[in-house]
N, C-alpha and C positions, 0 to 999 in steps of 0.2 A: 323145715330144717331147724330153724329155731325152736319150734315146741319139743324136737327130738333132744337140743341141746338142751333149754331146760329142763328136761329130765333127767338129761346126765348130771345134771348138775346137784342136783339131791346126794345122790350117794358119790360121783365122781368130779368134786367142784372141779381137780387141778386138772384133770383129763379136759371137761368141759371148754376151761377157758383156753387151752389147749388148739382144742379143736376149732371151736370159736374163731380165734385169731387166724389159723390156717385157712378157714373158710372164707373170713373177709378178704385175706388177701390175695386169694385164687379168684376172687370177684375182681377183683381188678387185675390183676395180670390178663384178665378176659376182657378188660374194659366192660364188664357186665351194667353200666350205670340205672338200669330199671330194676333190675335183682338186687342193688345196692338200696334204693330205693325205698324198694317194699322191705328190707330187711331194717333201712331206720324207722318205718313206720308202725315195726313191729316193736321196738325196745320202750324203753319207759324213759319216763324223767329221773336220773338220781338222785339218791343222797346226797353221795359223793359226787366224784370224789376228794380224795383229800391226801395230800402228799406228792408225792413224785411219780410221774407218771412215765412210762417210754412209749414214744410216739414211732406212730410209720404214717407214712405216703401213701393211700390206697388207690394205685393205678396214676392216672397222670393228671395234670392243671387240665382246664378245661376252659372252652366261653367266653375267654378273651387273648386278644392279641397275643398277649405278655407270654402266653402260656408255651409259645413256642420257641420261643427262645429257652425260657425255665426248665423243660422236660429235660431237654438234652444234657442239662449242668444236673438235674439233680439224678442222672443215671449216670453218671458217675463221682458225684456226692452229694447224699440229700442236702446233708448241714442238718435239719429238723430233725432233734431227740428226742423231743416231749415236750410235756407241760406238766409245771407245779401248781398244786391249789392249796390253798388255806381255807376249806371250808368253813370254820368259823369267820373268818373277818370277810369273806365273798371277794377275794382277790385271788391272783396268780400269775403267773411268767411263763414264757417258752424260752426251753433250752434246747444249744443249740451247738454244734461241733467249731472246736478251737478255731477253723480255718475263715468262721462267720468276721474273726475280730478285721481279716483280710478284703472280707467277699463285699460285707454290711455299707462300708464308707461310700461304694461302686453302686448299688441296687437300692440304698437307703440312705440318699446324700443328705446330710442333717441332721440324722438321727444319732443323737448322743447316750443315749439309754442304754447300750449294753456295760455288764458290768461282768467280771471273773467270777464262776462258781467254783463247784468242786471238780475241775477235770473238764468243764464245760463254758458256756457264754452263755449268761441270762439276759433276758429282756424283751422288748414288747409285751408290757405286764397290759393286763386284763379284770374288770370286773366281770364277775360271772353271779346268778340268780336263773332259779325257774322261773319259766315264760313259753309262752306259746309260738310255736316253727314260723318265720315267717314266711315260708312257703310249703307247698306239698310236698310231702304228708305234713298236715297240719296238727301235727301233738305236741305236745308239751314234753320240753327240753330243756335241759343247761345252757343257759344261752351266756355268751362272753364277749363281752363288750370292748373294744380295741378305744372308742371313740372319745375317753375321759380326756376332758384336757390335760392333768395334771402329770399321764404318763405321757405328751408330748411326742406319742405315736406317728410316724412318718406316712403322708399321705400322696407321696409321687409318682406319677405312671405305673415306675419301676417296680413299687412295694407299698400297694395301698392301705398298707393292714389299718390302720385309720378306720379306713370307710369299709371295713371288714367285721363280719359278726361270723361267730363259729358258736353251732349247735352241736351237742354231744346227747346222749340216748346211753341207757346199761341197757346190751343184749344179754348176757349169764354176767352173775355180779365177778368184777372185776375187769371187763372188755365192755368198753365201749365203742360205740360208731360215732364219728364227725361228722357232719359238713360243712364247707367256708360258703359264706354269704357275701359277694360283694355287692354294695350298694351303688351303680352307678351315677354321671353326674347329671343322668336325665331322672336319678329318682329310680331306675326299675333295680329288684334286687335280684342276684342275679349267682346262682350257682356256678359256682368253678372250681369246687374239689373237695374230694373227702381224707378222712383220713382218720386212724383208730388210735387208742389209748389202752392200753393194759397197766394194771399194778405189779408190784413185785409179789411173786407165785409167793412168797411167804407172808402174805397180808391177811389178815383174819377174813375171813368172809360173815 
């Protein structure tokens, strides 16, 4: 499937990433998580990206406790919009819908880092660099770092993004694939959800 899409993508980038997206997200509304699988293990490490990105949910939290509680809130509002990167300085932020300034205090008690965007809530910033998956498929990926002191990342049952690391992958340029890595506090890392990144269709390719 993917080798079909980069072909489209030669002469039909905007069809491509199109399709692309459609296709991630039918993987999870199927809960397919092996098909999701082999499809990160087919993308590459990016360049990118770089700018503003809109995010989605692929399918549901998975692998731990928390997860079920979470599914149920985020089917009826994810909150998660995306993430911004600065590719030159290797940082970036996740945005997130107005209602997070309400949700955040509840699920992420201490965390003072959000701040107003345009129309949005930024925060939980991130250093990101290529590096190698820490688990299978073991490729090299954008790897995003929650753990810096300095962004003062909340690390509570509730919302451990802390102790969380998220790999990104370019399947056709423009759409990428995630996965969230939680680290638990025995040490094993430990998958519990994916979720994809697209640029705005008017981005250079």
């Amino acid at each position: 499937m993917l080798a079909e899409l980069h072909g489209m993508a030669q002469s039909h980038p905007t069809v491509a990433r199109a399709a692309t997206w459609q296709y991630i997200k039918e993987l999870g509304d199927r809960g397919d998580l092996p098909a999701l699988s082999i499809l990160f293990g087919e993308g590459t490490a990016p360049d990118g990206p770089d700018g503003k990105l809109e995010g989605l949910i692929v399918g549901k939290l998975f692998g731990i406790p928390e997860a079920h509680l979470a599914n149920p809130l985020m089917r009826i509002n994810p909150t998660w919009q995306g993430k911004t990167f600065d590719r030159g300085a290797g940082t970036g932020f996740n945005r997130l819908a107005p209602i997070a300034r309400l949700a955040m205090p509840i699920v992420a008690a201490g965390y003072r880092g959000l701040r107003r965007g345009d129309g949005e809530v930024e925060g939980f910033d991130f250093n990101h660099s290529i590096e190698k998956g820490r688990i299978e498929p073991r490729v090299m990926v954008r790897a995003l770092d929650y753990g810096v002191p300095e962004y003062m990342n909340p690390s509570v049952r509730t919302f451990p993004i802390k102790r969380t690391r998220d790999e990104i992958v370019e399947l056709v340029p423009g759409i990428y694939l995630g996965r969230a890595l939680l680290t638990m506090r025995s040490g094993e890392v430990r998958l519990i959800a994916h979720f994809a990144l697209r640029e705005p269709i008017d981005s250079p390719l």
